[in-house]
N, C-alpha and C positions, 0 to 999 in steps of 0.2 A: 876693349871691355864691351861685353853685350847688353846692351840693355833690355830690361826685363818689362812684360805688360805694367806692373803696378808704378814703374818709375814715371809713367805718365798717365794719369790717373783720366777716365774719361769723366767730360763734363755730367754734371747731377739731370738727368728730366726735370721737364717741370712739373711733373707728379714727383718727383722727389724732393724737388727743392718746397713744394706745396709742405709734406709729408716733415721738412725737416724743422719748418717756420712753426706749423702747428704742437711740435714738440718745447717749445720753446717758454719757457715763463714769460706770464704779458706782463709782470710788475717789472721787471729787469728795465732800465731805462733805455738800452740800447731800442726796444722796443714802445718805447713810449712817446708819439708826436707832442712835439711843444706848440707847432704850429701850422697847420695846414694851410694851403693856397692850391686852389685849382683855376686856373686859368686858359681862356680859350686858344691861343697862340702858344705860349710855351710849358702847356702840359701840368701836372702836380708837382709842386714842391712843397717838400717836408723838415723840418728843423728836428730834429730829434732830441731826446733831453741829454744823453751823452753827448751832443754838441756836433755832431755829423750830420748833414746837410745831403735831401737825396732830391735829384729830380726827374719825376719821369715823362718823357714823352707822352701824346697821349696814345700815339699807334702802340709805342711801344706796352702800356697798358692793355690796349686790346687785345695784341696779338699774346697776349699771358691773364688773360680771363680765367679766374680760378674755377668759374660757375661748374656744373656738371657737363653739360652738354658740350663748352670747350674741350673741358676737359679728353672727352668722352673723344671728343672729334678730333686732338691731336694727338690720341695713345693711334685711332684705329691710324693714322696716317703715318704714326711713328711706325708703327711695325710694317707697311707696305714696304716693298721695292723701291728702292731711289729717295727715301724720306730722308730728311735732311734735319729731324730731330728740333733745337731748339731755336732755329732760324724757319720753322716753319709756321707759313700768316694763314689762318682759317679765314679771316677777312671777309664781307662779300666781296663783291665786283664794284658796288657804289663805295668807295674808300673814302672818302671823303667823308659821305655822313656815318658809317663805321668809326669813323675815328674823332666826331666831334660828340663833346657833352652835351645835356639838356637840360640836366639834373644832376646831384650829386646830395647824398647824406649821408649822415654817422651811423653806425649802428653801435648802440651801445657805446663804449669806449674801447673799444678794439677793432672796429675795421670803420671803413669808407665804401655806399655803394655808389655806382657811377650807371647815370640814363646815358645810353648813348643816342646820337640819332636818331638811328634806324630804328630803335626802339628795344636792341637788347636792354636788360636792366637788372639779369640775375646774378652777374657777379660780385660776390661780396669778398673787396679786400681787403683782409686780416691786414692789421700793419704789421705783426711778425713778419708777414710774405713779402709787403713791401719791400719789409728793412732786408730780408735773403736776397731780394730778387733789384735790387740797386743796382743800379747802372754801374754807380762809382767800385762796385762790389768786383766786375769784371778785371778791373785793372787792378785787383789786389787789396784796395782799402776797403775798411767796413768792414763785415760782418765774412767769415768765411766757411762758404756753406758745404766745404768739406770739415769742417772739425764736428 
């Protein structure tokens, strides 16, 4: 039997997956934190009101910066030669202070922004994006950001 391109569906960008969270209702509770924690060792963890449990790293936060300029910075990298898509770190070179907090607030009741370090500070994460973009989401559970 041959298999066909669509039987293996390529993974979403993260301008897609941005594009799919934003579509999303914020009243829906799968979108709704019960409980934030951000900590400087083991990253954000989130209780959500459907009862799903997400935690993220905090590299793993930065290296998916929804801000513009991430943004901006991992399409033109996407489309180069050799780009490696959603495994790819904009990062600076000091990684360390890149990847630790300073600061962290709410905005509204729909996202979280996070100071890092270095002194980035314009990403503001939606919690819809959160909940798409979960760690636990890769191996199948949670939220499935092809439907």
């Amino acid at each position: 039997m041959t298999e066909r391109p669509s039987d293996h569906p390529q993974p979403m960008t993260e301008d897609q997956l941005i594009e799919l969270a934003l579509r999303q209702p914020l009243a829906t509770d799968m979108f709704r934190p019960v409980d934030l924690h951000l900590d400087r060792r083991e990253g954000l963890h989130i209780s959500w009101a459907d009862g799903h449990a997400s935690n993220f790293p905090l590299a793993y936060l930065r290296k998916r910066c929804p801000c513009a300029t991430c943004r901006t910075e991992r399409e033109s990298r996407t489309h180069s030669p050799g780009s490696a898509g959603l495994s790819l770190t904009i990062l600076p070179s000091n990684i360390d202070r890149a990847t630790e907090f300073v600061d962290a607030r709410l905005v509204g009741n729909y996202a979280i922004q996070i100071t890092w370090a270095d002194g980035h500070s314009t990403g503001i994460y939606d919690f819809r994006y959160l909940r798409v973009i979960c760690p636990a989401n890769r191996g199948g559970t949670g939220l499935n950001p092809d439907r």
